[in-house]
C-alpha positions as CSV (number, residue, x, y, z in Angstrom):
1,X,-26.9,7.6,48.8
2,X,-30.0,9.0,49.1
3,X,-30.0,9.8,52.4
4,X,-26.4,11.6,52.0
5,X,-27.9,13.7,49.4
6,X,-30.5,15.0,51.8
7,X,-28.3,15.6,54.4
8,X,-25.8,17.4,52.6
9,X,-28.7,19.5,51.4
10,X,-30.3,20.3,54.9
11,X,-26.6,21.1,56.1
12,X,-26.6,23.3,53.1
13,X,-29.7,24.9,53.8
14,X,-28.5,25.0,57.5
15,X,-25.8,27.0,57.0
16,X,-27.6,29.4,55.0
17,X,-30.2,30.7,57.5
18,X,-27.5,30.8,60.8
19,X,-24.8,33.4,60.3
20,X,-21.7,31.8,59.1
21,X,-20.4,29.5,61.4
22,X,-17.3,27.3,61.3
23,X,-18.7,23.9,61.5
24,X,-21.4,25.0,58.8
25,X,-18.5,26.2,56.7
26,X,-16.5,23.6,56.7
27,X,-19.0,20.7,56.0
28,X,-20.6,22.8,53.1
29,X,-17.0,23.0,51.6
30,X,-16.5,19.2,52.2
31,X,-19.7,18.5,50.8
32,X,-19.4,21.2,47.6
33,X,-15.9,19.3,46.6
34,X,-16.0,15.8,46.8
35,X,-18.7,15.7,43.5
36,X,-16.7,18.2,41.6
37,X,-13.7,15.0,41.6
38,X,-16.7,12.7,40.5
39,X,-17.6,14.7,37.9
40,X,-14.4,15.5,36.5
41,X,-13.1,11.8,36.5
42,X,-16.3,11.1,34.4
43,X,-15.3,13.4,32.0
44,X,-11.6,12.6,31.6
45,X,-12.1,9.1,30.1
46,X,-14.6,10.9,27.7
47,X,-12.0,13.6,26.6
48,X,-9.0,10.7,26.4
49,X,-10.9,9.0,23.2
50,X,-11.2,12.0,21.3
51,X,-7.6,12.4,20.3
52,X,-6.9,8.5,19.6
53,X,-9.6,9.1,16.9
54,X,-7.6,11.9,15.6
55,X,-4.1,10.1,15.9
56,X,-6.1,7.6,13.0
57,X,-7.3,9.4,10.8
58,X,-3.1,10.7,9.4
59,X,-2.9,7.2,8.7
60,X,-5.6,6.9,6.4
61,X,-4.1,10.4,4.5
62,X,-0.9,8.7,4.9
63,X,2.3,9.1,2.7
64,X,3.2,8.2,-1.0
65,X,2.4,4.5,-2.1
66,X,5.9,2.5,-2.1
67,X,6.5,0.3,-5.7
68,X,5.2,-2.7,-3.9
69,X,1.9,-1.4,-3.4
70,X,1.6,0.4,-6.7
71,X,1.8,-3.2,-7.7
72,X,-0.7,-5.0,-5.9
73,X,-3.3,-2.4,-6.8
74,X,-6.5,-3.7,-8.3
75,X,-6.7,-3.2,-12.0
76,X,-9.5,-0.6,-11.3
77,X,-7.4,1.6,-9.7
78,X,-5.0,2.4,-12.8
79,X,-3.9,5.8,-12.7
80,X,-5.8,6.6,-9.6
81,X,-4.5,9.5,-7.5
82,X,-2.4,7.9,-5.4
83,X,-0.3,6.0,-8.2
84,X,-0.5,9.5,-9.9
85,X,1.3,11.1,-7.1
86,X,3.8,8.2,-7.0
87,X,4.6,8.5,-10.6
88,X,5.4,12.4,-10.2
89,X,7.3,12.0,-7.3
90,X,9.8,9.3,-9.0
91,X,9.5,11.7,-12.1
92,X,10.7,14.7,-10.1
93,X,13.6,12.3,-8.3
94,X,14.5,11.4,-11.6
95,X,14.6,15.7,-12.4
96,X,16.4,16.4,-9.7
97,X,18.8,13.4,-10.2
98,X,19.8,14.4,-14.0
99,X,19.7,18.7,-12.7
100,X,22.3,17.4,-10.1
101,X,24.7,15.5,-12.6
102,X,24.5,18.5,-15.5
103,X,25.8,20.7,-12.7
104,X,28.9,18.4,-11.4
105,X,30.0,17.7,-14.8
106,X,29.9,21.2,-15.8
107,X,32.0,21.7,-12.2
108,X,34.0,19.2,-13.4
109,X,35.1,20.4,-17.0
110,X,35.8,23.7,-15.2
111,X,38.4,22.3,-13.2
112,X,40.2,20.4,-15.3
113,X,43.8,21.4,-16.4
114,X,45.5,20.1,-19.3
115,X,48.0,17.6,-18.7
116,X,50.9,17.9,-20.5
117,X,51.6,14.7,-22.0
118,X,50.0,13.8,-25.0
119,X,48.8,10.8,-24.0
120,X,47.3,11.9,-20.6
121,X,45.8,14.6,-22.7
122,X,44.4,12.4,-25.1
123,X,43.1,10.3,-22.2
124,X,41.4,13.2,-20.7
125,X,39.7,14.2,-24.1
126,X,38.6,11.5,-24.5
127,X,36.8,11.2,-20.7
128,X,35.7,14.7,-21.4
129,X,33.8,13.5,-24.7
130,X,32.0,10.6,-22.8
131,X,31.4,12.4,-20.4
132,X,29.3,14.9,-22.7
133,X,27.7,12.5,-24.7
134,X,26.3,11.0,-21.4
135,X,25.0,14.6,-20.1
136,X,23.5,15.4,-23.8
137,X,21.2,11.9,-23.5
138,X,20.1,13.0,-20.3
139,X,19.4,16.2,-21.2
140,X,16.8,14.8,-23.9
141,X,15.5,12.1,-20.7
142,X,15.1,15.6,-18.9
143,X,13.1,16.6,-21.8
144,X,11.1,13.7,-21.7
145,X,10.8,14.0,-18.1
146,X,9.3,17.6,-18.0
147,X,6.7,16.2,-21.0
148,X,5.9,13.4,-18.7
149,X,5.3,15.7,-15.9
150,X,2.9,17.7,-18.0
151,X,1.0,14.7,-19.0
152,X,0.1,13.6,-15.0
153,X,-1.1,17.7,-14.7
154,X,-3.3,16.9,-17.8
155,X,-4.7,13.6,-17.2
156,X,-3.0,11.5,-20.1
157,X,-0.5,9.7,-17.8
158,X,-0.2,6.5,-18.5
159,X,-2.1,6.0,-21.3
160,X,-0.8,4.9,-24.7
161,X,-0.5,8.2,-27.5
162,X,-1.4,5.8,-30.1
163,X,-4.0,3.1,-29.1
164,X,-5.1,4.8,-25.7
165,X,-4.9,1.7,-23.5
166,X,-3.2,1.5,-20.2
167,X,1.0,1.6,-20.6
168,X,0.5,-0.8,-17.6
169,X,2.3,-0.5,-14.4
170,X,5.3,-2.8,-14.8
171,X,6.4,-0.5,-18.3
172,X,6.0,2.5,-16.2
173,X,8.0,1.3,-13.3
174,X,10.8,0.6,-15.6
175,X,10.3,3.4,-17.7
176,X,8.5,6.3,-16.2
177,X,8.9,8.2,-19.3
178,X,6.8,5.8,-21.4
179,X,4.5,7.2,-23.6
180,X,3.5,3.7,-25.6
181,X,2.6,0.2,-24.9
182,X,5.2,-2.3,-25.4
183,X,3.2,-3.6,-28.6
184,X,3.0,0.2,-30.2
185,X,7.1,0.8,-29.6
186,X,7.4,-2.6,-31.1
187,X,5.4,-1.7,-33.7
188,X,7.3,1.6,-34.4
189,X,10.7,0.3,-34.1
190,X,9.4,-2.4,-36.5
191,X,8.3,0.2,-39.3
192,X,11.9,2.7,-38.1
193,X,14.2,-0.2,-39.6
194,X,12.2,-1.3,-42.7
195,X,11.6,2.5,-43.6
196,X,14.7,3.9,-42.1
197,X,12.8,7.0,-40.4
């Protein structure tokens, strides 16, 4: 290799002192290309590794926990950011859901004609009235939803308003809402019936 070296050099050298020539000329070309190939395939394989290291790095961002691995979490983790953002995304599904069915009920009631039969009417009244009294409960869940969204802004997600121990995963999976342990509702709905408050 060494000897190619030098005698692509004196050939380059050559045709530097002659005046330009055609067999000069087209050895230095030869000669000027073929390492510029070398050089190039050297650096390809060094520029193809730099995006796999970006294509990991989303995964470790990621998307939202699913329930499954809010679960399995470690103890240590409770209320971390990740179940955090979990919580308030099933808290705003659970908006959203309520918003959706206030608006097609009151679509519905604004449709409705009266029937004129007594007992279609009374039928339809009746419909009407469970229907409301379903909308006015979630209406005070919505309430309790919003309170619940305020409480992951401010850091007391989670956490029981009496004792101040974890709520515990499982309670809040069933009830994101929950502002007590199950031992602190007991305890309440316990002192509601004997003192009827």
């Amino acid at each position: 290799m060494a000897t190619k070296a030098s005698s692509t050099a004196k050939s380059a050298g050559a045709s530097k002192t002659p005046a330009a020539s055609k067999p000069a000329a087209k050895v230095s070309t030869k000669a000027a290309s073929k390492p510029e190939p070398k050089a190039v395939d050297k650096a390809a394989p060094a520029k193809a590794k730099a995006p796999e290291k970006s294509k990991e790095s989303p995964r470790i961002n990621g998307p939202l926990l699913s329930e499954a691995e809010v679960i399995k979490q470690a103890k240590t983790d409770y209320m971390s950011k990740d179940q955090l953002a979990f919580f308030k995304q099933k808290l705003l599904d659970l908006q959203a859901e309520l918003r959706a069915n206030a608006g097609a009920t009151t679509e519905h009631l604004r449709e409705l004609s009266v029937a004129p039969d007594p007992a279609d009417r009374a039928t339809q009244e009746e419909e009407h009235a469970l229907e409301l009294r379903t909308r006015d409960r979630e209406r005070k869940l919505l309430k309790k939803v919003d309170q619940a969204l305020m409480r992951i802004e401010d850091g007391s997600y989670g956490w029981c308003e009496e004792t101040g121990e974890p709520i515990g995963i499982q309670r809040l999976l069933a009830r994101p809402t929950a502002t007590l342990t199950i031992e602190a509702q007991e305890r309440r709905e316990m002192k509601q019936r004997m003192y009827g408050e």
